[in-house]
Each structure stands twice: as C-alpha cells, then as structure tokens.
N, C-alpha and C positions, 0 to 999 in steps of 0.2 A: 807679589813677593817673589824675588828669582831664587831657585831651588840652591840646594848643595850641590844637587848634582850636576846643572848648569855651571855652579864656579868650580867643579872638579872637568868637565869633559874642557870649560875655557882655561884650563893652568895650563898653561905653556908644559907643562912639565910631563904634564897626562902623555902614556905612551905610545901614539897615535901616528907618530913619524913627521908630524908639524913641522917642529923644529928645522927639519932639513930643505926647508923649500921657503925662498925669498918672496914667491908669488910673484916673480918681475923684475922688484925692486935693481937685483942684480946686474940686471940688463941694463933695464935704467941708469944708473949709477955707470955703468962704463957709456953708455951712448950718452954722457953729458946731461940727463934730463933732471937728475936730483941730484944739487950739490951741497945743499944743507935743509936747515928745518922748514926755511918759506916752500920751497921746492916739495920736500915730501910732505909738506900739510895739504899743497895743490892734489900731488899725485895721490896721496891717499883717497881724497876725497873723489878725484876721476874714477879709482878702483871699486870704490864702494858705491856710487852712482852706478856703473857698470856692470862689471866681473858681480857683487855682492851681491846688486837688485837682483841677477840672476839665480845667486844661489840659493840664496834667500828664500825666493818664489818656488825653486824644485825641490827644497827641503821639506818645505811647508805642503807641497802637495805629496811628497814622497812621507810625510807622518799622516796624510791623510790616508794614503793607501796602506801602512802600517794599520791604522785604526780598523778599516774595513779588511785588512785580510783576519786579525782578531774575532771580527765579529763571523765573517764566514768560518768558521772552525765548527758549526754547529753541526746538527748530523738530518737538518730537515731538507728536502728536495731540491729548494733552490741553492743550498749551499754551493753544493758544487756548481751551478750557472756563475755566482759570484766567487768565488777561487779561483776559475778562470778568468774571471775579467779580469781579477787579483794582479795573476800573474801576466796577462797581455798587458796590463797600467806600468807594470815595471819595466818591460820591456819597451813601451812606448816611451816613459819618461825617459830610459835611457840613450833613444836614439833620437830621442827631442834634444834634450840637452849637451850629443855628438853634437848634431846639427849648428847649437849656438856657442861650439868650442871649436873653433877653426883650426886650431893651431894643432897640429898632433901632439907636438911635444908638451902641450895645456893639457891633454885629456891622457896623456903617460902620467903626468905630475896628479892631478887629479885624479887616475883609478890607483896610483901607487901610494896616497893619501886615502880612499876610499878603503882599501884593502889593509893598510894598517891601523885604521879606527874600526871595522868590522873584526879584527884579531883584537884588540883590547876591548873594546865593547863588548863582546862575548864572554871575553872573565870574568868580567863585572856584573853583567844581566846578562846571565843567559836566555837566551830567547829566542823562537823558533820564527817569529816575524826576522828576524836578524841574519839568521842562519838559512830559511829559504829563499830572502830578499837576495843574498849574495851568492848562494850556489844557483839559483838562476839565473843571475846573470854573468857566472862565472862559465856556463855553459854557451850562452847565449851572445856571447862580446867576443868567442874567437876571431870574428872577422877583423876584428880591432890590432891584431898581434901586426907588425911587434910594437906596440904601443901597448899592450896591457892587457887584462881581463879585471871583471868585478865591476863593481859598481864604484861610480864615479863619487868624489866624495862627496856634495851634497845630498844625494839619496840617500847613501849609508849615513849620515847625519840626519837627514829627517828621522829614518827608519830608528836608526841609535835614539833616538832623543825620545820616540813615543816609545819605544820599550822601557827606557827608564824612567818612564814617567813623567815626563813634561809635556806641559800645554804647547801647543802650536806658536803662542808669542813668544814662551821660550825658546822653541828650539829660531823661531824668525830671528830673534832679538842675538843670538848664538852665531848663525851662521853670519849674520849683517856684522856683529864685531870680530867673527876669524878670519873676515876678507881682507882685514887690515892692521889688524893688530900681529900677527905673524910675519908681515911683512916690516910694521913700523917697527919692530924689535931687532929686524934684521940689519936694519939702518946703523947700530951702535959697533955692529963688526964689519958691515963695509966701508961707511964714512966714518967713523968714531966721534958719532953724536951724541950729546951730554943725555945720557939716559933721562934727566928731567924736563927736557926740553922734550923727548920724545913722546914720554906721558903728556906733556902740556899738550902736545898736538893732538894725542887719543883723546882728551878731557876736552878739547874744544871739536873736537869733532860727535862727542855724544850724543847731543840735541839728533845731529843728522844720520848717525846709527838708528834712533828709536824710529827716525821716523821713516827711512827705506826698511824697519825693520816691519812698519804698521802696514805701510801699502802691500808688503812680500804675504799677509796672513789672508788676502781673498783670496789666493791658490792655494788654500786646503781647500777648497771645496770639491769634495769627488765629483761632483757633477759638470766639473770645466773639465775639456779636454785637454791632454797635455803639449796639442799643438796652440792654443792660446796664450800659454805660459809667456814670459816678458824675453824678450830676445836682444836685451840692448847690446852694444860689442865694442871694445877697445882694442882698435888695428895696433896701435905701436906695442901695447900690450904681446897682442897676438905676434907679428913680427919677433921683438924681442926675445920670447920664449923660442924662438926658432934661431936664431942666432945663438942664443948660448945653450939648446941643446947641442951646438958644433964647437963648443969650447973643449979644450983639452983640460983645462984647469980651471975650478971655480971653486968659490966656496961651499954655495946651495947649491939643493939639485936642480930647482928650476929657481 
C-alpha cells in the first residue's frame, strides 16, 4: 500500500524547489528533440531508463545507510566502528554518484534540489539521520563549489524517505516516478501540451516506473559497495544541461 506520506513528498506542490527544474526537457525542446506527445513519451522513457535507474538505485542505498546510522545510535563498543562507516558510506555514495553526473551544471541542479527537500523534510520529520546526512556533506562537497554543496538530491531522498517512514520500495517506487514526472509537467508550459495527453504518457509509462523501480531495491543492501551502484548515462542529456546553464533566459533552472 503506498503511504500518505509518499503522495505528500510526490505533490508537485511539496515545497522542495521541484517545480523550478525541467530535468532537460528544456534543452530538449529548444534542440528540436521533443516536439509534441510521441517525442516526449520516447524522451521520458530514455530519462527514466537512465537518469532514474540511477537515482533510483542511490536512494535505495542512501535509505539503507539511513537505516543503519539509526541502528548505530547505540551506546555499546562497536557503535562507534559503525558510525564511522556510517559516515565514510555518505561520503562514498556521494562521490560515486559525482562520478555518474558528468555534467556540472546536472550536479548544481541536483544539490540545489537535494538542499531544498533537506529544508522541508526537516519541518515535517525532524530527524537527526537527516540533519547529520546533510551537514556532512555540506562540509565535505566544498570541492564541488561553484557548483553547490549538500547532498545530491537522491541521497537526501533516500535519507528523507526512511526518516519518514517508508519502506525502501517506496522511496525506489518515489524517486523512479520524479525522474519524470517533473519533467512531463513541464512539457505544458514549454510546448503547450493538453495536460491529458500528458497524464496519458505518465499512465502509459507506469507498468515501466514499477518495474526500474523493482530492479533499483537490491541497492539497499548495506553490504554492496557504492562503487557497484548502476552507472547508466544520457550524453544529450548531459550535453544539454550544459548548454542551457549558458542561457541568459530560460524558464527552469535546469
């Protein structure tokens, strides 16, 4: 059963900074490669093959490392040997998932999305998984400048999603439908596509949300490393996001 809390963090509306990033489509849409629905029902589905299986897969292991820094809170010997791992897994997952964001201007958009679902996430469930997950790596990602600090937004999504309570399919099931559905919405103010036609593309694409969302849930396992993690990559993606962070004018941020 998918929680409330899963259809509150997926409302467009959640104050998260969403809203403001096309994921691409933007680019897209000026380099001629979506010109109506057939077009963005391809390009979606590239995105979420892609970009999605990625995020999907570092969220799910970023709620596993939520789970086990919980359980290291205890006060017996080896605690502290696993608190550190705790915090070495964060820092690992974070420069694992640098590594499969080429794009600088991908990985500004994504900590400046990570860093506004860590500010709402925090009001809502406070939570010390939440709040050490991001001041270390708000410490630890200055090399990143000027590109950003904090955690990249699938981390803080995994991390967000086991504070508040959801199972690891939810938060997979979570990130696999905001790889594309923020994007497919943005479709209606750059091309001025019939809103129902947009949904028709979300409703035919679910079958293949669940199911990059079922292969993304064997990366909670603590015990994989976070260089295993899945590395697929989308150049024109990548590309594009570099082109219109050189825009003077745009509607999204990326």
């Amino acid at each position: 059963m998918t929680s409330a809390v899963l259809l509150l963090l997926m409302d467009g509306r959640f104050p998260a900074g969403g809203h403001a990033h096309s994921g691409g489509l933007e680019a897209a849409v000026a380099a001629g490669l979506v010109r109506g629905l057939p077009e963005l029902y391809e390009w979606l589905t590239g995105r979420l093959v892609t970009l999605g299986s990625v995020e999907a897969a570092f969220a799910a292991a970023a709620w596993s490392n939520a789970q086990m820094a919980v359980e290291a809170t205890g006060v017996c010997a080896c605690s502290a040997s696993l608190r550190s791992k705790v915090e070495r897994r964060w820092i690992s997952l974070d420069r694992e998932l640098v590594a499969r964001t080429i794009s600088p201007a991908q990985r500004a958009a994504s900590r400046a999305q990570g860093r506004g679902l860590v500010r709402a996430a925090q009001r809502c469930w406070s939570s010390d998984v939440i709040e050490e997950m991001a001041e270390h790596l708000q410490t630890t990602t200055v090399s990143e400048s000027p590109f950003g600090v904090g955690p990249m937004w699938p981390i803080a999504f995994g991390a967000t999603g086991y504070a508040a309570g959801l199972s690891v399919e939810e938060v997979t099931l979570g990130a696999c439908s905001a790889s594309i559905q923020g994007p497919a919405w943005s479709s209606t103010r750059l091309l001025g596509l019939d809103p129902l036609g947009v949904a028709d593309c979300l409703a035919r694409l679910a079958p293949a949300i669940e199911k990059t969302a079922e292969g993304a849930r064997q990366w909670s396992d603590w015990a994989l490393s976070p260089g295993e993690l899945p590395s697929a990559s989308a150049p024109l993606l990548e590309i594009g996001a570099e082109d219109h962070a050189k825009w003077e004018v745009r509607l999204f941020a990326s």
